[in-house]
C-alpha positions as CSV (number, residue, x, y, z in Angstrom):
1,X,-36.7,-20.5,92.6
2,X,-38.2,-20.5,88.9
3,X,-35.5,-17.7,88.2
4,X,-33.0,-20.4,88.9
5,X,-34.9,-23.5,87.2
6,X,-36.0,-21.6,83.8
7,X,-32.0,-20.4,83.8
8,X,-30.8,-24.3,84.2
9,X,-33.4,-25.4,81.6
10,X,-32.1,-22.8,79.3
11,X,-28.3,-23.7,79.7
12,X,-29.3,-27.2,79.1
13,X,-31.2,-26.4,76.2
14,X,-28.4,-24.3,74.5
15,X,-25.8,-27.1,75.4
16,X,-27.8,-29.8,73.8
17,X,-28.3,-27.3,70.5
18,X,-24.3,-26.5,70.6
19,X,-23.7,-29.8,70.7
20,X,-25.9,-30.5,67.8
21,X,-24.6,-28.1,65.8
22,X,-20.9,-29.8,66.6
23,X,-21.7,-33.1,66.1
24,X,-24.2,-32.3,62.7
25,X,-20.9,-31.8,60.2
26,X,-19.7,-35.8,61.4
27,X,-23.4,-37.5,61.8
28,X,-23.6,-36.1,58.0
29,X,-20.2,-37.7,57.0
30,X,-20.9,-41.0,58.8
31,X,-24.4,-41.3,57.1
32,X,-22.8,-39.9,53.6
33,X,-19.7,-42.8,53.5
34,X,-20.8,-45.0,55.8
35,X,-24.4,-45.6,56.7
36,X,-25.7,-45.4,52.8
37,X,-23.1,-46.9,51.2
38,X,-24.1,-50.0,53.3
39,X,-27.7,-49.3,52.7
40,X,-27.9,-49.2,49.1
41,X,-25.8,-52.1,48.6
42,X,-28.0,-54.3,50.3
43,X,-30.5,-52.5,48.2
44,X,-28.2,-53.6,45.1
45,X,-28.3,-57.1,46.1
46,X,-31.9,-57.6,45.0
47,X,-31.1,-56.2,41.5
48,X,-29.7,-57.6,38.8
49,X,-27.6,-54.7,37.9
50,X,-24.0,-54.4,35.3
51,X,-23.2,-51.2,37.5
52,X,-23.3,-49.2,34.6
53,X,-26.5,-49.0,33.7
54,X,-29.1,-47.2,35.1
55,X,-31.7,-49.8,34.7
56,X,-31.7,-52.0,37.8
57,X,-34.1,-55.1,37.4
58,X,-35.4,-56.3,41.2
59,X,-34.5,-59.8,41.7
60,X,-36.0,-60.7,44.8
61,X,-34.0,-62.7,46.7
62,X,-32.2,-64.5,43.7
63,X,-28.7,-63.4,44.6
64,X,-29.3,-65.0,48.2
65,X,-29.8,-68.1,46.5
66,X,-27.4,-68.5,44.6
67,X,-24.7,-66.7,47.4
68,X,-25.3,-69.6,50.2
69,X,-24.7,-72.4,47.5
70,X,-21.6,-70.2,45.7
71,X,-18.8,-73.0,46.7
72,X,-16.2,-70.5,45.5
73,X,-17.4,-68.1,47.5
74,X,-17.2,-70.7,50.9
75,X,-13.8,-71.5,49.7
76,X,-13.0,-67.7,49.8
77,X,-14.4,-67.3,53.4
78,X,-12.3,-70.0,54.4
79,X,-9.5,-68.7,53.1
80,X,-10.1,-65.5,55.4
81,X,-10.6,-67.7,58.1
82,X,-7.3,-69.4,58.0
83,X,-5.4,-65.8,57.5
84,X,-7.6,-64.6,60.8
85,X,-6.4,-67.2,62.6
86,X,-3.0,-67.8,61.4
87,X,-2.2,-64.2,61.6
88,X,-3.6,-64.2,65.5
89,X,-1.2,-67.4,66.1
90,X,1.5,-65.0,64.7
91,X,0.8,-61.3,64.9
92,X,-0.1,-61.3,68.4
93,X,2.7,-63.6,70.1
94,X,5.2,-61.6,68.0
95,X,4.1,-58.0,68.9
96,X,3.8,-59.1,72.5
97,X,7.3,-60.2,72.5
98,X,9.0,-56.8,70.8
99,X,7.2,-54.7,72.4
100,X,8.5,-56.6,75.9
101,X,11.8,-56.1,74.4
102,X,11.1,-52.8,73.5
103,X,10.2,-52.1,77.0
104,X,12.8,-53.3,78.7
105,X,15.5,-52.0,76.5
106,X,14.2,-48.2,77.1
107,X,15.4,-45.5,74.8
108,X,18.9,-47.7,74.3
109,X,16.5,-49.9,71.4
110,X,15.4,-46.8,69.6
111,X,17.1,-47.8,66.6
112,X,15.2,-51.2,66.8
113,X,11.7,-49.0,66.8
114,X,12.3,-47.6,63.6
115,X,14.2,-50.8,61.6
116,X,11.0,-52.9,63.3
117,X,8.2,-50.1,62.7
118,X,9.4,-49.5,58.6
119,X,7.7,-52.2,57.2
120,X,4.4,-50.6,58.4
121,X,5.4,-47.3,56.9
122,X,5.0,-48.9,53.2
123,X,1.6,-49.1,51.7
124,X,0.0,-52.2,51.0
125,X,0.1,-52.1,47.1
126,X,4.0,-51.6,47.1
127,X,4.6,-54.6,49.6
128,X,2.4,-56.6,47.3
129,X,5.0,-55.8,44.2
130,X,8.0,-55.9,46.4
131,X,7.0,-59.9,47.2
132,X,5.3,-60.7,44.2
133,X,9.0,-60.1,42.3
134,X,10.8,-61.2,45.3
135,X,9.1,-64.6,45.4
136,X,8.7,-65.1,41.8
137,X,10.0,-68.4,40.0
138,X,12.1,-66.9,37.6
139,X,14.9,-63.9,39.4
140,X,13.1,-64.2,42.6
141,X,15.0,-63.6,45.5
142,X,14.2,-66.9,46.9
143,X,14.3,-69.1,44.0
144,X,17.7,-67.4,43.2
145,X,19.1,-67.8,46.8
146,X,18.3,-71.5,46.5
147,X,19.9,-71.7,42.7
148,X,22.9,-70.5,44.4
149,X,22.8,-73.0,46.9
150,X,22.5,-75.9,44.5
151,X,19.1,-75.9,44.8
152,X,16.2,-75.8,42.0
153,X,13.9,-73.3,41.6
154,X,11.0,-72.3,44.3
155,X,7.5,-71.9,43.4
156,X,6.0,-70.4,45.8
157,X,3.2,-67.9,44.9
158,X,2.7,-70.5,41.5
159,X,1.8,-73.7,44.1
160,X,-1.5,-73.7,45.6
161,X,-0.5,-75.8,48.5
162,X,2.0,-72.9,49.3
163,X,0.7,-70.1,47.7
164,X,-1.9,-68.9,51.0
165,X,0.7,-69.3,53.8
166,X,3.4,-66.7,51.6
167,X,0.8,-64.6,51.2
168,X,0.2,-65.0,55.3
169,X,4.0,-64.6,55.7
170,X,3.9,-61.5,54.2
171,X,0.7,-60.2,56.0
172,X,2.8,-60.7,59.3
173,X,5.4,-59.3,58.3
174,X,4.1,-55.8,57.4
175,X,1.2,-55.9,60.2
176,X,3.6,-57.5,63.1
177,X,5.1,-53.4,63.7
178,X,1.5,-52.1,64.0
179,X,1.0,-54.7,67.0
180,X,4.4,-54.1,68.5
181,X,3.7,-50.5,68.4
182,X,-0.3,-51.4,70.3
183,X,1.4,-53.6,72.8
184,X,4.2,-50.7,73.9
185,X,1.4,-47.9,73.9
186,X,-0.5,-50.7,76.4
187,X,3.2,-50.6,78.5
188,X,3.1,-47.1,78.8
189,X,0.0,-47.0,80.3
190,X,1.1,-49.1,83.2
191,X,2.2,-46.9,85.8
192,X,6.3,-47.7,86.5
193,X,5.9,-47.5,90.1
194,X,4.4,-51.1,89.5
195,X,7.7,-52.5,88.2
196,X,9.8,-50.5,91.1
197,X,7.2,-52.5,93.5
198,X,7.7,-55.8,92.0
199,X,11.4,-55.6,92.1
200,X,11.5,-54.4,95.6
201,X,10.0,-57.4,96.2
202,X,12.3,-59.4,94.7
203,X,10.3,-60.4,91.3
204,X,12.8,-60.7,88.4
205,X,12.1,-58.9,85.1
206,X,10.6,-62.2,83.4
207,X,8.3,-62.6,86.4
208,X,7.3,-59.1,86.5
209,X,6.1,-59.5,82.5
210,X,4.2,-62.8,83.2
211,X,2.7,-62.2,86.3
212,X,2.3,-59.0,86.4
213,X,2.4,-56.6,83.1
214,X,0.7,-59.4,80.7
215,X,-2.7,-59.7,83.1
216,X,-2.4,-55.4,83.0
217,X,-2.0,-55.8,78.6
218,X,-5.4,-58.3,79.0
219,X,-7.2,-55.2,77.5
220,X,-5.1,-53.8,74.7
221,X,-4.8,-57.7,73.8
222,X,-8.8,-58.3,73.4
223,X,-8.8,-54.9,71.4
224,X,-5.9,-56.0,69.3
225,X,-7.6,-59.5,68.4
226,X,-10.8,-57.5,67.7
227,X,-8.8,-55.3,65.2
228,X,-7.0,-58.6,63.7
229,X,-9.9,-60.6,63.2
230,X,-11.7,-57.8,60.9
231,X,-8.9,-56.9,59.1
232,X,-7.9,-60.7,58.3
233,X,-11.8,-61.0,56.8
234,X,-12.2,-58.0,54.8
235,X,-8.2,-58.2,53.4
236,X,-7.9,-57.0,49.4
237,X,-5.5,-55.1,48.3
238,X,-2.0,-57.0,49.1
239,X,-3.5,-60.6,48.3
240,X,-4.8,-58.8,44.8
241,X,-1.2,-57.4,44.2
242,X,0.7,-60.6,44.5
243,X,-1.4,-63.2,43.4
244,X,-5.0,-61.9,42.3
245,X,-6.8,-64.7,44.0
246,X,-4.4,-67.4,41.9
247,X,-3.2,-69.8,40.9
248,X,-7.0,-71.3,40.7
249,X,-8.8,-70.3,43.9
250,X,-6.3,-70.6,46.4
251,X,-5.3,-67.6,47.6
252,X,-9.1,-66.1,46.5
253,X,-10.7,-63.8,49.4
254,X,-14.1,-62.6,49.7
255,X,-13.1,-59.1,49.3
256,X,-11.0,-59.5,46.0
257,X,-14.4,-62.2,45.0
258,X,-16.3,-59.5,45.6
259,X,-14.4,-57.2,43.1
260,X,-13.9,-59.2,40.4
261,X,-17.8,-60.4,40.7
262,X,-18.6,-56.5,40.8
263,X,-15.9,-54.7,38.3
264,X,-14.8,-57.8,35.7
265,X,-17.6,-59.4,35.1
266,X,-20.0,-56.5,35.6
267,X,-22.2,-58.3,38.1
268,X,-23.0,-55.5,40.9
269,X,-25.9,-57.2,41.6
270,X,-24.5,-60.2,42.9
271,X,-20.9,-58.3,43.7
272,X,-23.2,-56.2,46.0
273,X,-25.1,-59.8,47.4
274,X,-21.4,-60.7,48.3
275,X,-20.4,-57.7,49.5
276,X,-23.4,-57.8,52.2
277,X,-22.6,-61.9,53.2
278,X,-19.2,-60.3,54.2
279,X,-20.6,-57.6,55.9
280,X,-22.7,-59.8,58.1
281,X,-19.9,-62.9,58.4
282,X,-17.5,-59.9,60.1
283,X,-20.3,-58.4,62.1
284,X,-21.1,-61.7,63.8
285,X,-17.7,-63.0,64.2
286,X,-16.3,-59.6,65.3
287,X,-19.1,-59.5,67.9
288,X,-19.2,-63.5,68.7
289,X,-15.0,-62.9,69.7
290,X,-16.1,-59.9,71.6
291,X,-18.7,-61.8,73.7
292,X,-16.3,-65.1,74.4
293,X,-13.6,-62.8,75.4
294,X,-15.7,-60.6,77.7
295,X,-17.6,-63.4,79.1
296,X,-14.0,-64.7,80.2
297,X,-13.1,-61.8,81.3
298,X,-16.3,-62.2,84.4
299,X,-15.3,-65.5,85.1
């Protein structure tokens, strides 16, 4: 009996050091470019630091300060707040609806897959140039679509009342695929013997989605928000492409804020200050959309 006890705690024991030993080369990468990095730059934001420099002058809490009363830095938020939920009101409807398409249409819509999926294939930085030229004033494709028509020219990236919602437009239309694409992976996992029942029992194919397919998606579509809402708030490299936070502050995020704070005017210090308020603004919005949509979920 203490043969067959010692032998267990043994096997345990190596287990728990194999698995160590597995899981040691990606604890160390997390740590390395994900856990320090977050670290030291809340470390950074109680320096007054150029980021080139090795000096670093503590601060205390001076870069706090002056964050919470940084009115360009509020406007930024909110401008990540109204692609966040614009981009839900969009994004999510959308790829709902191809990917029911998709579904329905079987292998026939292949062709639609790839036409639809394409604009996810192109990086972020080249959809940013694409628009920027294709809505621009002068030999825009816009502007010159409406010459031709009799119509003047269209400013649309140049006009700060229109300037966020293009920008929007275009964040749709390259992230609407990646949604369509969620939503039909979420199809597949329902089993089709559920859609044989349903039409034995005389549901048609529009009452089989609503009542039956969309409760299954519930799921994938909390997941999907989740991923929307952090994406929308920590969004750079497309808005900095097309307009670089312009004209004025209109189109300014806290990410591309946060980089010209940090690498323009050569205040990592306060860059890093920024940097951490949009760390924690995701984290509690990420989680607060997590708890209302799981605490819906009970009721």
């Amino acid at each position: 009996m203490e043969k067959t006890g010692s032998l267990a705690k043994r096997r345990k024991r190596s287990i728990a050091i194999c698995s160590f030993v597995f899981l040691l080369p990606v604890l160390i990468l997390l740590f390395t470019f994900l856990v320090y990095p977050i670290v030291q730059t809340f470390i950074n934001s109680f320096t007054k630091w150029n980021g080139i420099s090795v000096a670093k002058t503590y601060n205390g809490i001076t870069n706090w300060k002056k964050l919470f009363g940084d009115k360009d830095f509020w406007r930024a938020f909110l401008n990540n707040v109204k692609i966040m939920i614009l981009s839900l009101l969009i994004q999510m409807p959308i790829g709902i609806l191809l990917a029911t398409f998709l579904d329905a249409g079987g292998k026939k819509f292949n062709f639609f897959k790839v036409i639809w999926f394409l604009p996810l294939l192109m990086s972020s930085v080249a959809v940013g140039y694409l628009f920027h030229y294709a809505l621009a004033t002068n030999g825009g494709l816009i502007s010159s679509i409406s010459q031709l028509l009799g119509g003047g020219k269209v400013d649309l990236l140049g006009n700060q009342k229109t300037a966020i919602y293009a920008v929007i437009a275009v964040i749709c239309w390259q992230f609407i695929p990646f949604y369509m694409v969620y939503y039909m992976a979420g199809y597949s996992s329902i089993s089709e013997d559920i859609y044989e029942a349903a039409i034995v029992d005389g549901a048609t194919r529009g009452q089989y989605v609503r009542k039956i397919a969309l409760p299954l998606l519930v799921p994938t579509i909390k997941s999907a928000v989740v991923m929307s809402v952090t994406g929308s708030l920590k969004y750079f490299d497309l808005v900095y492409v097309m307009t670089g936070g312009g004209p004025g502050t209109s189109t300014e995020l806290m990410a591309t804020y946060m980089y010209k704070t940090s690498f323009t005017t050569y205040n990592m210090g306060y860059g890093s200050a920024i940097a951490a308020g949009m760390f924690i603004l995701i984290t509690v919005i990420a989680a607060l959309i997590m708890r209302l949509m799981n605490s819906g979920g009970e009721d």
